[in-house]
C-alpha positions as CSV (number, residue, x, y, z in Angstrom):
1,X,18.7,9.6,-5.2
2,X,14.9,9.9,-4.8
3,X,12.7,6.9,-4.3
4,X,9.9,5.4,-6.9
5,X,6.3,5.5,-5.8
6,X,5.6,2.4,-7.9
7,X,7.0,-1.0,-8.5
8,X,6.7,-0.1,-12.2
9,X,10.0,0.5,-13.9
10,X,7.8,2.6,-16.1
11,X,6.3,4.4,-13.6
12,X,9.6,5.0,-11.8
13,X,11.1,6.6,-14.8
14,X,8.3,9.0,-15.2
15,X,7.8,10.6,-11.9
16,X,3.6,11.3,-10.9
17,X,3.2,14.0,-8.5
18,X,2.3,13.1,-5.0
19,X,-1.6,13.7,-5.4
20,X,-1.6,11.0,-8.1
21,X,1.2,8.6,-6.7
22,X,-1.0,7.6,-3.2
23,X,-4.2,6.7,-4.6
24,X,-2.1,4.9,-7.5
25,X,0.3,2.9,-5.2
26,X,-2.7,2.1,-3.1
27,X,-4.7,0.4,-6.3
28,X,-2.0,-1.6,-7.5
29,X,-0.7,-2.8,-3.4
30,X,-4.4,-3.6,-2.6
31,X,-4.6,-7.0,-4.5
32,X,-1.8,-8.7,-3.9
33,X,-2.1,-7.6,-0.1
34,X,-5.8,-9.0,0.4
35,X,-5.1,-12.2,-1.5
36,X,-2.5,-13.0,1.1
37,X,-4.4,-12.2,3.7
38,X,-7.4,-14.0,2.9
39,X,-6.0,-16.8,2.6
40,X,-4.0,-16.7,5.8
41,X,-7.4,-15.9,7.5
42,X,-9.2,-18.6,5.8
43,X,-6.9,-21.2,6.5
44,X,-7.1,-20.6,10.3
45,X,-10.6,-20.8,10.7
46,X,-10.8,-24.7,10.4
47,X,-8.3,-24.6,13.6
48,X,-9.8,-21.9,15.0
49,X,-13.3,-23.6,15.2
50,X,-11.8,-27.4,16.1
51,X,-8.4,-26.5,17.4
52,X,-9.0,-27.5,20.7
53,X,-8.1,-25.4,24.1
54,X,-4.4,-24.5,22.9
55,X,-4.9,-23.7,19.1
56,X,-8.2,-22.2,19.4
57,X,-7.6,-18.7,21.4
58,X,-4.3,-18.3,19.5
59,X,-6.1,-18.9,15.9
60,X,-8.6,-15.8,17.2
61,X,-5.5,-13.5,18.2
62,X,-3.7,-14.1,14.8
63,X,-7.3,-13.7,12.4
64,X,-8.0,-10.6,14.4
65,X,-4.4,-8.9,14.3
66,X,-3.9,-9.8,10.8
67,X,-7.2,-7.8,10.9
68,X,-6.2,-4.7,11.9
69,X,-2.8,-4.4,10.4
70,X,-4.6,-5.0,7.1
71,X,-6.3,-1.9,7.9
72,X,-4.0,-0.3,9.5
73,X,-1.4,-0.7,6.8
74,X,-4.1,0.1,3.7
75,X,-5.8,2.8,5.0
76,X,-4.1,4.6,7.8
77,X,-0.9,4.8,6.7
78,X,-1.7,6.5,3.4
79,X,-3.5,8.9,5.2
80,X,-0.9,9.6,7.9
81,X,1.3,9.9,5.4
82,X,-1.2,12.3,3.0
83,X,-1.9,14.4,6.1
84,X,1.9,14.9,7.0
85,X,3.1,15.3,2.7
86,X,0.2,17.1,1.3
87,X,-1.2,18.9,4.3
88,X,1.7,20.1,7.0
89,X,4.4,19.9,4.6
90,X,6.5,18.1,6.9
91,X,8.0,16.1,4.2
92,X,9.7,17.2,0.9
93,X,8.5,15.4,-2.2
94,X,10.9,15.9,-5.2
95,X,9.9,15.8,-8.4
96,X,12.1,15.8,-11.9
97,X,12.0,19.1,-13.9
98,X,9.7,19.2,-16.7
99,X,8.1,15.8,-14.9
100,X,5.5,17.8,-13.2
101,X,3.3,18.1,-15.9
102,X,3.6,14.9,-18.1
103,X,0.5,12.1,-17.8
104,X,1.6,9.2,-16.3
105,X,1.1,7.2,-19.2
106,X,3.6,8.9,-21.3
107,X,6.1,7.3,-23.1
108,X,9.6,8.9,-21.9
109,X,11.0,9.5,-25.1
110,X,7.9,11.4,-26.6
111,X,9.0,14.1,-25.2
């Protein structure tokens, strides 16, 4: 059993290869990810400015990891992962005979 690259039922029927699944998983995770965390961030600030000697240093250390595992999770990992895939070959990608070729937007039964 292989795994989907998308949330899409659509897209996990029709398997992308790998050069087109990383760049598309990344566009549709980005959204949802950076709502969340903008929010998060901007409902500390008000504590983190007024929050008094206990609240305000732990405010800072939560805004500024949230920070970095942002980045860390949107930028690096796809290109850990696109180095180790795509470059060394140290993992196999599968893909569905006959699925190599097809656009992405495809129906399944127009084949």
């Amino acid at each position: 059993m292989s795994s989907c690259c998308s949330t899409s039922l659509r897209k996990c029927i029709i398997r992308v290869n790998r050069e087109r699944a990383l760049p598309d998983a990344g566009i549709e995770r980005i959204r949802p990810v950076m709502i969340t965390v903008g929010a998060t961030i901007l409902a500390l600030f008000p504590l983190a400015l007024e929050g008094g000697p206990l609240w305000q240093p732990l405010c800072f250390a939560q805004i500024g990891g949230l920070a970095v595992a942002t980045f860390i999770t949107l930028l690096l990992v796809p290109v850990f992962y696109s180095i180790f895939v795509l470059d060394l070959k140290l993992i196999k990608w599968e893909v569905a005979h006959g699925a190599e070729g097809r656009d992405q937007t495809e129906h399944p039964d127009a084949a």
